[in-house]
C-alpha positions as CSV (number, residue, x, y, z in Angstrom):
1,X,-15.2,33.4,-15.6
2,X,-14.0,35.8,-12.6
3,X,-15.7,39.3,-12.6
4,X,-13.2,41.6,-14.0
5,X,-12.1,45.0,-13.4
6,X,-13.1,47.7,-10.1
7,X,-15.3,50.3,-10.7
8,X,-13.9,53.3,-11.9
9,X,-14.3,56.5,-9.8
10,X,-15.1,59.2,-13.2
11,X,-15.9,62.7,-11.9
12,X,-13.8,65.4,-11.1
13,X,-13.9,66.8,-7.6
14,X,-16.8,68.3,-7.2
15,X,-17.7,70.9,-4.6
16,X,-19.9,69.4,-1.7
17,X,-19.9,72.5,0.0
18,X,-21.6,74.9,1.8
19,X,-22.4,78.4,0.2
20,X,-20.4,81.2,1.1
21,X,-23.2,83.6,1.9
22,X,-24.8,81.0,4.4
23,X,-21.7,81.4,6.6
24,X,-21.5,85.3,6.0
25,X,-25.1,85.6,6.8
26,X,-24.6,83.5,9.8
27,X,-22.2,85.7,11.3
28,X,-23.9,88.8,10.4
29,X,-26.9,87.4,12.1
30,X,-25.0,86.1,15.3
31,X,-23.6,89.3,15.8
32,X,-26.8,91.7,15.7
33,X,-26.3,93.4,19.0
34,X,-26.2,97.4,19.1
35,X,-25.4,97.0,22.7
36,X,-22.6,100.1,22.2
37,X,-21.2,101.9,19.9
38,X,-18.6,100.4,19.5
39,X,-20.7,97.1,18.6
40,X,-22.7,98.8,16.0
41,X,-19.5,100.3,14.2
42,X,-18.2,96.4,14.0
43,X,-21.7,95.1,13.3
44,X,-22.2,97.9,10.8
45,X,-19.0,96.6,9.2
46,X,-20.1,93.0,9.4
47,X,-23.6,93.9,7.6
48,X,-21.6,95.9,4.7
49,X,-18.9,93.0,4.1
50,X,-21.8,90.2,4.2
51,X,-24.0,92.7,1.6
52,X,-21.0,92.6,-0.7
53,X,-20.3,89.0,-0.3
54,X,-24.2,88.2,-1.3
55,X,-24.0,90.7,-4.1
56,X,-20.8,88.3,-5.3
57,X,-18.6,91.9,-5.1
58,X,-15.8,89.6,-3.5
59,X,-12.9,92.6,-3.8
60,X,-15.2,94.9,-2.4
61,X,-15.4,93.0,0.7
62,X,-12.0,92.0,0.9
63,X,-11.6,96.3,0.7
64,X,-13.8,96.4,3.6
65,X,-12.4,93.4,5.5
66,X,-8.4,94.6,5.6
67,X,-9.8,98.4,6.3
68,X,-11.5,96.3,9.9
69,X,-8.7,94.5,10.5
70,X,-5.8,97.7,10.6
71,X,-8.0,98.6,13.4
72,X,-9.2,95.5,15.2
73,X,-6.6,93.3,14.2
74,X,-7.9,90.6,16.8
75,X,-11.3,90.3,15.3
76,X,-12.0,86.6,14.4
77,X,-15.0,87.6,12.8
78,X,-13.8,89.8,10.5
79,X,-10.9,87.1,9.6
80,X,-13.6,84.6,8.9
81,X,-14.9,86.7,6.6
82,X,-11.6,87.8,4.6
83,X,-11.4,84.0,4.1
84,X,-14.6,84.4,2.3
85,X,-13.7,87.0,0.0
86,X,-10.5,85.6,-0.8
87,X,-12.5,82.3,-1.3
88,X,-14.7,84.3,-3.8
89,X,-11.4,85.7,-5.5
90,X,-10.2,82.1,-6.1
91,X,-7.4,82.2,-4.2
92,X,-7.6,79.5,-2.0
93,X,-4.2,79.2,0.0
94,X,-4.8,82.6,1.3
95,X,-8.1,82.2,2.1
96,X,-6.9,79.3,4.2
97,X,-4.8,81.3,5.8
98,X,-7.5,84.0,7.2
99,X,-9.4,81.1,8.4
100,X,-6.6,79.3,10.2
101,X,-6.3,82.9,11.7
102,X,-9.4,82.9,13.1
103,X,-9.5,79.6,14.4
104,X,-6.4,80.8,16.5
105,X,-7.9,83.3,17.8
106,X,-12.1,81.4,18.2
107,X,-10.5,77.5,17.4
108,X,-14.0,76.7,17.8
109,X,-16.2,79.5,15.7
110,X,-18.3,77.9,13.6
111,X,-17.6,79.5,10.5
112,X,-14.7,79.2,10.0
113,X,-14.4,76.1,11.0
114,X,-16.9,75.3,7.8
115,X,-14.9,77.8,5.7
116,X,-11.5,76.2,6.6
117,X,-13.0,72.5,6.1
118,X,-13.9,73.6,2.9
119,X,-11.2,74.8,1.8
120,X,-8.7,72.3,2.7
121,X,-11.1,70.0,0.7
122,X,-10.9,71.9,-2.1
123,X,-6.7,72.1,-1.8
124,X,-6.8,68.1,-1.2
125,X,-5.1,69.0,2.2
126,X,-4.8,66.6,5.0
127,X,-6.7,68.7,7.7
128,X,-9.8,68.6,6.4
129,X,-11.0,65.7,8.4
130,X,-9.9,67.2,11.6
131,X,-11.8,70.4,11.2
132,X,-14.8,67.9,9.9
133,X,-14.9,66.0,13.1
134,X,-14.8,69.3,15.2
135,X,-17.9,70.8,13.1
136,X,-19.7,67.2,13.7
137,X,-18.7,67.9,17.6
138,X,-21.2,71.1,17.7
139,X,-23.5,69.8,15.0
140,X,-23.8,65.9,14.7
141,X,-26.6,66.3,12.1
142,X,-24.6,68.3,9.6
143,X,-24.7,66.6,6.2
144,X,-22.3,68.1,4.2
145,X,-19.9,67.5,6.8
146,X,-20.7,64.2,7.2
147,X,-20.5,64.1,3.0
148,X,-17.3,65.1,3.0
149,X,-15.8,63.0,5.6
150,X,-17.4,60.2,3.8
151,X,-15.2,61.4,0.1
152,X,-12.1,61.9,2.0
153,X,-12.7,58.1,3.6
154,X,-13.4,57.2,0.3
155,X,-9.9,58.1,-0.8
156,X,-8.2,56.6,1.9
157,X,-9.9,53.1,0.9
158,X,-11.8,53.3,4.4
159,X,-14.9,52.0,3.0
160,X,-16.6,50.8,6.3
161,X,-16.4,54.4,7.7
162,X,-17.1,56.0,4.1
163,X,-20.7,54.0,4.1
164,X,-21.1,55.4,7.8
165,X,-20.8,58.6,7.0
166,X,-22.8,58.8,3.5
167,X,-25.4,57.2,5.3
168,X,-26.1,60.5,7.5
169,X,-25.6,62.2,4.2
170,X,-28.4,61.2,1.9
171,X,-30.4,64.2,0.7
172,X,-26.9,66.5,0.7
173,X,-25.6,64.0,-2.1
174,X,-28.6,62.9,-4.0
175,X,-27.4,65.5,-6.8
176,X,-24.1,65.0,-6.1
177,X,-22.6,62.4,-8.7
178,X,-19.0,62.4,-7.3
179,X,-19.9,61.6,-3.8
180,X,-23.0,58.9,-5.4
181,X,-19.9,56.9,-7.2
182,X,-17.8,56.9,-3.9
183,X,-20.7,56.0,-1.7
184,X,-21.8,53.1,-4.2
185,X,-18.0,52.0,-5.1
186,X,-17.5,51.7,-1.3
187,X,-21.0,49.8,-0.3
188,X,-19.9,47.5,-3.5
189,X,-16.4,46.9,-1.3
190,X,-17.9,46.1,1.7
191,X,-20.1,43.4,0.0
192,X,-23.7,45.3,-0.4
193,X,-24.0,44.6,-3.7
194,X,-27.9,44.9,-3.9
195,X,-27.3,48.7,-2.2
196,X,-24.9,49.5,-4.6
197,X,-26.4,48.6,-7.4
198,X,-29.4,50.9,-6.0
199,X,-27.2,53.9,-6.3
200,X,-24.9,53.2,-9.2
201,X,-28.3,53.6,-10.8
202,X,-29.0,56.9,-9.5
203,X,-25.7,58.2,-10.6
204,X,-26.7,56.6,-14.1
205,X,-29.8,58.5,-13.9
206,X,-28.1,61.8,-13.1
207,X,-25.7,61.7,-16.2
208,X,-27.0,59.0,-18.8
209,X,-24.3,60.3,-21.2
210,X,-21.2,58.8,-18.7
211,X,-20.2,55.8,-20.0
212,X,-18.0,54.8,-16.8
213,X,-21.9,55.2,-15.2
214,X,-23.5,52.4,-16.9
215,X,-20.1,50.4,-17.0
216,X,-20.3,51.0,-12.7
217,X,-24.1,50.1,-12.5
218,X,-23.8,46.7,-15.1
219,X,-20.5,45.7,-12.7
220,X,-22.5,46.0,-9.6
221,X,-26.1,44.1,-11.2
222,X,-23.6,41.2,-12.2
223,X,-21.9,41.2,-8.8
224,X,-25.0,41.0,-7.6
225,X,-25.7,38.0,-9.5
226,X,-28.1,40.1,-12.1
227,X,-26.5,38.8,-15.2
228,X,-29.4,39.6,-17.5
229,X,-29.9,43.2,-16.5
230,X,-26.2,43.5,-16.4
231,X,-26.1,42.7,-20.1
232,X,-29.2,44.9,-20.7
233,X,-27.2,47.7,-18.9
234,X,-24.0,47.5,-20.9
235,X,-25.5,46.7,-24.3
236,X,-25.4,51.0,-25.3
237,X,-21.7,50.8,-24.6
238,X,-21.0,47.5,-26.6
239,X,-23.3,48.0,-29.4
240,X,-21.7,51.4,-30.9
241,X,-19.0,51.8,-32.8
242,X,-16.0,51.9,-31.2
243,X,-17.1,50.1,-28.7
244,X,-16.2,50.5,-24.9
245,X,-13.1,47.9,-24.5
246,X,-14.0,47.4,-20.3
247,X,-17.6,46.9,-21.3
248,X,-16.6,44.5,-24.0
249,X,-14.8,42.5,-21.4
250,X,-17.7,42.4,-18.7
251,X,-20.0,41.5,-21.3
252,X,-17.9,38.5,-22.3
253,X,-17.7,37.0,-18.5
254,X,-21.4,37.5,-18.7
255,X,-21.9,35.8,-21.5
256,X,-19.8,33.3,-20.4
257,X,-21.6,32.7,-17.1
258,X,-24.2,31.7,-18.8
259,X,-23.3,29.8,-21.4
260,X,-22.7,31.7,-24.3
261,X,-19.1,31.1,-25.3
262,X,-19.6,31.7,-29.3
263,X,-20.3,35.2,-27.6
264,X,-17.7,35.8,-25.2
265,X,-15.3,34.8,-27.3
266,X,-16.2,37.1,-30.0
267,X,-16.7,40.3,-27.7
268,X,-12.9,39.5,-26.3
269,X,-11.6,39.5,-29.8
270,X,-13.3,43.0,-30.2
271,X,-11.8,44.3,-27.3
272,X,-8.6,43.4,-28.1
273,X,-9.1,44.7,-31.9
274,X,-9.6,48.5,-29.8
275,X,-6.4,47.9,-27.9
276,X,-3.9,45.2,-28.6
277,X,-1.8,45.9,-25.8
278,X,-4.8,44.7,-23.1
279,X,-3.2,42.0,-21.1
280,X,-6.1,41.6,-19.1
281,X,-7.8,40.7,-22.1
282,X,-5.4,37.9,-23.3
283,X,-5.6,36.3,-19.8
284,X,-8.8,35.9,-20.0
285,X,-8.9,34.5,-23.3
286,X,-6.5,31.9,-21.9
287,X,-8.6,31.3,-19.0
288,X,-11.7,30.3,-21.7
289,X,-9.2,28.1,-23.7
290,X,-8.1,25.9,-20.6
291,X,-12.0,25.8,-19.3
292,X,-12.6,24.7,-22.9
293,X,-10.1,22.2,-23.7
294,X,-9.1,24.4,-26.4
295,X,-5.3,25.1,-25.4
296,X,-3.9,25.9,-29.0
297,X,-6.4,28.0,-29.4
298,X,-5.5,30.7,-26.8
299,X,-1.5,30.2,-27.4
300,X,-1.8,31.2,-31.3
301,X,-3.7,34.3,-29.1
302,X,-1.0,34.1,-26.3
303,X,1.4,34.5,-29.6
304,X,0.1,37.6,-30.8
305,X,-0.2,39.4,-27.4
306,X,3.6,39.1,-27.1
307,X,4.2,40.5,-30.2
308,X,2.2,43.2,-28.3
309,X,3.8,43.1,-25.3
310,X,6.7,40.9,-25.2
311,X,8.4,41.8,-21.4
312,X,4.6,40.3,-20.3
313,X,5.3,37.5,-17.6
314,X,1.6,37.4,-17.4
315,X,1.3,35.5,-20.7
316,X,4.2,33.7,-20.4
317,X,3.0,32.2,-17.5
318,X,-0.7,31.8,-19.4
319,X,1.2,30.2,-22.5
320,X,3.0,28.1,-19.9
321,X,-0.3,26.6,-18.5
322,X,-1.4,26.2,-21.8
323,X,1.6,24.2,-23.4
324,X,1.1,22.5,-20.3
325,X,-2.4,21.3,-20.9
326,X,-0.8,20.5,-24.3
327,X,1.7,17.9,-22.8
328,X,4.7,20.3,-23.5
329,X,6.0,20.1,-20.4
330,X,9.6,21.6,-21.6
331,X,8.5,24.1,-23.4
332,X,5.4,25.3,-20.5
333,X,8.7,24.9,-18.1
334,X,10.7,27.3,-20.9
335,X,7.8,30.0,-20.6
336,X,7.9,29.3,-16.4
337,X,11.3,30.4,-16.3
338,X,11.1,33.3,-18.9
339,X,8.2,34.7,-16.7
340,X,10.3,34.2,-13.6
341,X,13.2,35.9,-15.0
342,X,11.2,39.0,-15.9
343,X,9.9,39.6,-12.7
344,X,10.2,36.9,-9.9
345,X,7.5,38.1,-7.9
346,X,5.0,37.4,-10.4
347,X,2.1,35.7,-9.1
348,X,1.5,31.7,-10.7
349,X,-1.9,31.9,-9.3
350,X,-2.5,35.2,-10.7
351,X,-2.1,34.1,-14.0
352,X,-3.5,30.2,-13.6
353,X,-6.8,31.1,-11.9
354,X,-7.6,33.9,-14.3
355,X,-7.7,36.2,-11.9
356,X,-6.0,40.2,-12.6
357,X,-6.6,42.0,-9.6
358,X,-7.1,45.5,-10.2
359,X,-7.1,46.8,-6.1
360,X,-3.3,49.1,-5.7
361,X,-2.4,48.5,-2.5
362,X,-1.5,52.2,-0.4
363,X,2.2,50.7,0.3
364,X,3.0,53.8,2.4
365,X,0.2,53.5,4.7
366,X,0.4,49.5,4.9
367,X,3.6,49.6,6.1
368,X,3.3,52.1,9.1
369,X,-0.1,50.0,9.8
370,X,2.3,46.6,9.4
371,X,5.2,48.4,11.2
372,X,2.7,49.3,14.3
373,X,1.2,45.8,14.2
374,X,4.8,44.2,14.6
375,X,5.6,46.4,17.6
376,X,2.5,45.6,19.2
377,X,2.4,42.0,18.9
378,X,5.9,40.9,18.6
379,X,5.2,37.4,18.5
380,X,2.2,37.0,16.0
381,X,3.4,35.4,12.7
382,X,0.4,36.8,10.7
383,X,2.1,40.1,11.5
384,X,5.3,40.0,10.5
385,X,3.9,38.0,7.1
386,X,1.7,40.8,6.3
387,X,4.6,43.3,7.1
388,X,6.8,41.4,4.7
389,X,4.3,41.3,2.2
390,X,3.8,44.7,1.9
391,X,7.5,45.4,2.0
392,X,8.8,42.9,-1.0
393,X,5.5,44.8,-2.7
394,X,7.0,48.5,-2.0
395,X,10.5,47.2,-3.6
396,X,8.9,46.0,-6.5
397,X,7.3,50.0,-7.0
398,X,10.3,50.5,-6.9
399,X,11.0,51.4,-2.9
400,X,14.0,50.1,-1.0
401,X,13.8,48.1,1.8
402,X,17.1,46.2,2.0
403,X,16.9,43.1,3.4
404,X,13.7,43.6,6.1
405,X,11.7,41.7,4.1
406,X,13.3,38.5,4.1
407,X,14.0,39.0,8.2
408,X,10.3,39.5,8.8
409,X,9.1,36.6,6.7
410,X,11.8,34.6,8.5
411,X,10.2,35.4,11.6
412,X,6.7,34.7,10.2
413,X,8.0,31.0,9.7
414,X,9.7,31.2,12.5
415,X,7.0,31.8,14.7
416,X,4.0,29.5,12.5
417,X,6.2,27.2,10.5
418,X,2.8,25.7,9.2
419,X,2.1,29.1,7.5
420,X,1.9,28.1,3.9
421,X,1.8,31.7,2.8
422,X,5.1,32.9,4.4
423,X,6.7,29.6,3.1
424,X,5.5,30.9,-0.3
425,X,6.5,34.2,0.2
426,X,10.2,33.4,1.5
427,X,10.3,30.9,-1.4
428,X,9.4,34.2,-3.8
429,X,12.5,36.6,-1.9
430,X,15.0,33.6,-2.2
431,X,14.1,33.4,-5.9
432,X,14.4,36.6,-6.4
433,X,17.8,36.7,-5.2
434,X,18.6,33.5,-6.7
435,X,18.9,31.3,-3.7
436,X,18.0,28.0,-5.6
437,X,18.1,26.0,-2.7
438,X,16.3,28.1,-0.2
439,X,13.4,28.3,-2.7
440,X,13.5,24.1,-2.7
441,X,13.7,24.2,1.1
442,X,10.2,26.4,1.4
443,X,8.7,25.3,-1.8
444,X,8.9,21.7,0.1
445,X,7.6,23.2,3.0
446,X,4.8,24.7,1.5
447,X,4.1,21.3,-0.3
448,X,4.5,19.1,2.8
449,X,1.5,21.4,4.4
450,X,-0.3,22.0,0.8
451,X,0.1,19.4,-1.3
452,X,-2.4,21.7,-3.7
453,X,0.0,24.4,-3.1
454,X,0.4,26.1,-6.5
455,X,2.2,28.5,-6.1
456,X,4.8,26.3,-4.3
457,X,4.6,24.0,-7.3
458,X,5.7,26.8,-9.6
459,X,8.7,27.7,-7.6
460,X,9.7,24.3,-7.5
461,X,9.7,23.9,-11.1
462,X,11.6,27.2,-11.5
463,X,14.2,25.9,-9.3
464,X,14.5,22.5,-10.1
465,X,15.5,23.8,-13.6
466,X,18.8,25.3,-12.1
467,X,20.2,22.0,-10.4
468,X,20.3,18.0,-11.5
469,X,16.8,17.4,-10.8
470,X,14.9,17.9,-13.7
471,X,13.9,14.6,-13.8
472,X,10.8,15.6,-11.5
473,X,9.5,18.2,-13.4
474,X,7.1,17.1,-15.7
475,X,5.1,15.0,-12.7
476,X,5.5,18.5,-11.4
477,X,3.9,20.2,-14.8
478,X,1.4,17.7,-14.8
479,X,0.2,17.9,-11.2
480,X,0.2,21.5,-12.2
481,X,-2.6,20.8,-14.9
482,X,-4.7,18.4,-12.4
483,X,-4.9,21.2,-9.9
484,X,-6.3,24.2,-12.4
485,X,-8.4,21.5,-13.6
486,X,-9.8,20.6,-10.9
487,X,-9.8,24.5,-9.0
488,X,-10.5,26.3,-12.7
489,X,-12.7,29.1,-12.6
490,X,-15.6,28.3,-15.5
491,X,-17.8,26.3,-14.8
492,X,-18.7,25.3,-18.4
493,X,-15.0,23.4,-18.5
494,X,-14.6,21.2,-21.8
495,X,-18.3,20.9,-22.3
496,X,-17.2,22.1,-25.8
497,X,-13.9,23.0,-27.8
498,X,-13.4,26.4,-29.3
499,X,-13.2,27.2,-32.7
500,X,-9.9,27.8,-34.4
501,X,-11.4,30.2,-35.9
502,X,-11.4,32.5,-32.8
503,X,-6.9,32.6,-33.0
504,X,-5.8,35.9,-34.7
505,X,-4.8,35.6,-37.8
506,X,-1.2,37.1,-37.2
507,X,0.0,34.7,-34.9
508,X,3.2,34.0,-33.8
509,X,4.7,30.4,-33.5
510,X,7.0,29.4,-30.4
């Protein structure tokens, strides 16, 4: 059975930061030079606003820092450190402000380039990175810097330069549980499963009471091909009452993968007892009917998630396969085309290889990356697909594209008319405008290069309904079967049937 859902980042923003007084102390200490009077007065100043920052007396500072400044109005110093009181005071916007002030006037002063970058952190602002890379510049070493960068890569999904970054940042985020989770959920991403499971555990260790901690460490042990200590991990969360619905799930692939259906059949029926409305769940029950030869099994269970959630393609699609496997090839073609009506850019293989992919693509930034890659190479196909790709998945959030879409997977095709995926993906447009015959057209096409071609296969059937053609859809249904058969997921297929016991006993019928 696939491995299920992503790992789940749990902990609010924590704050990976340097201490205030470090930077005030630093700049009282950098400026002890009673060269002139003049000098002392400021570094008399400095001292008294840097005492009352250490002594936490944040307004008294701020007193002393605005009294500075009517005088010496230029004084970067004194800026950095009104950034620190205001910091103190919570009020973070204007102690942005005194920083960015400072920075105009020193852009590269240390401390407030550290109080700036931390602030912007904490605000979730943009220009944190920037002001990171420039403390890096003068101090390649720094940790926290480098801890930070590797958060905010973390939440852009850059998980290669996240891992970089957490790397130089070891001991600064050993206590750190926020940064631990990014640093192990991005090693996991970049396939160092061994390494994350490593620190998933030290984020366990650091709050035992998290359930989304052990849930992270068992996911990374069974990626990691430690199915019995994956178990082991997840058995707190699955043994109390209620029970934790992801860790239900995990634990029923596990026990799946090795051999114990009775078991992962019963743990699915749990999880779906805590919440009916988990599609997820019902696919995966299908999945473990088909690799079981059990097919009436998971539609009575089919049945009852769409009295759950009835606008589901998902399960229409997972009853289709089903009622296929069944020999009910006009009824599996009946759910096909109900599934396809509710959202034609539903995925066949999605649904038919089990898989639920839980990754949200960044739609905004994939299409200016997309965008960029079509300007700079006009005539590569693989761009333009990707571009399209990305665009028919913006309009279904919702976004409008008009038509740019279909022109850039026409020019996909155009360029590698042996692409099967643009012929898929023009197939799934034209359907979705209701161009019966230019989903035929591709669907061929895809075939003629595929002949395993699923999804093509679906989007035949779908439009072979709407002409005179039927005739050639059950060999299509049945080749449908003999693929997901042959390409299922389990490797335990039809070594035994399921129980009819395992259906819910408020089924629905057809």
């Amino acid at each position: 059975m696939d491995k299920p859902q992503a790992f789940g980042a749990f902990y609010s923003s924590k704050k990976l930061i340097k201490p205030i007084l470090k930077c005030a102390l630093l700049i009282s200490c950098a400026w002890a030079r009673p060269c002139s009077a003049q000098n002392r007065s400021t570094q008399d100043t400095i001292d008294a606003i840097a005492n009352s920052l250490r002594n936490h007396e944040f307004s008294q500072a701020l007193t002393l820092c605005e009294s500075k400044l009517s005088k010496t109005p230029d004084d970067f110093r004194i800026w950095t450190l009104r950034g620190m009181a205001t910091a103190g005071m919570g009020d973070l916007p204007r102690a942005l402000t005194s920083y960015q002030r400072a920075l105009k006037l020193a852009p590269d002063y240390l401390p407030a380039l550290e109080g700036a970058a931390q602030t912007e952190f904490q605000l979730g602002d943009a220009g944190a990175a920037a002001l990171l890379a420039k403390i890096l510049a003068q101090r390649p070493d720094d940790e926290t810097s480098h801890a930070l960068l590797g958060v905010l890569a973390c939440r852009k999904r850059d998980c290669t330069d996240a891992v970089a970054h957490f790397e130089n940042a070891k001991s600064v985020i050993a206590s750190q549980p926020v940064a631990l989770n990014d640093y192990a959920i991005c090693l996991a991403t970049v396939d160092r499963n061994e390494e994350a499971m490593d620190v998933f555990a030290q984020v366990l260790r650091l709050d035992t009471a998290k359930p989304e901690a052990r849930y992270n460490l068992a996911l990374a042990q069974w990626n990691a091909h430690r199915a019995d200590d994956a178990f082991k991990t997840l058995e707190p969360l699955i043994d109390v009452m209620p029970a934790d619905e992801d860790a239900l799930a995990l634990a029923a692939d596990i026990s799946e993968s090795k051999g114990d259906t009775v078991r992962a059949v019963e743990l699915l029926r749990r999880a779906l007892t805590l919440n009916p409305k988990d599609v997820p769940i019902y696919l995966r029950f299908a999945t473990l009917s088909f690799d079981h030869a059990s097919p009436q099994v998971g539609i009575d269970m089919i049945n009852f998630g769409l009295t759950q959630a009835p606008n589901e393609p998902r399960l229409y699609l997972a009853r289709g396969i089903l009622l296929t496997q069944l020999g009910e090839f006009m009824r599996a073609a009946d759910d096909f085309e109900t599934a396809s009506r509710i959202d034609p850019n539903v995925q066949f293989l999605e649904v038919a290889q089990g898989l639920v992919r839980s990754q949200q693509h960044n739609s905004t930034a994939a299409l200016a990356k997309f965008r960029a890659a079509v300007k700079a190479y006009p005539n590569e196909a693989y761009a333009h697909y990707l571009l399209a790709e990305a665009l028919l998945e913006g309009k279904q959030l919702g976004s409008h594209n008009s038509r740019e879409e279909l022109q850039a997977a026409s020019r996909a095709v155009e360029l590698d008319p042996h692409m099967v995926a643009a012929q898929d993906l023009l197939a799934t447009i034209f359907l979705g405008d209701g161009n019966v015959d230019q989903v035929i057209q591709h669907s061929r096409a895809a075939l003629a290069l595929d002949p395993n071609d699923q999804q093509a296969i679906y989007h035949l059937i779908i439009a072979l309904r709407k002409t005179n053609e039927k005739d050639q859809i059950p060999l299509l249904l049945k080749r449908l079967v003999e693929l997901r058969a042959s390409n299922g997921a389990g490797q335990t297929a039809n070594r035994y049937r399921l129980s009819d016991a395992a259906a819910p006993s408020a089924s629905v019928s057809h």
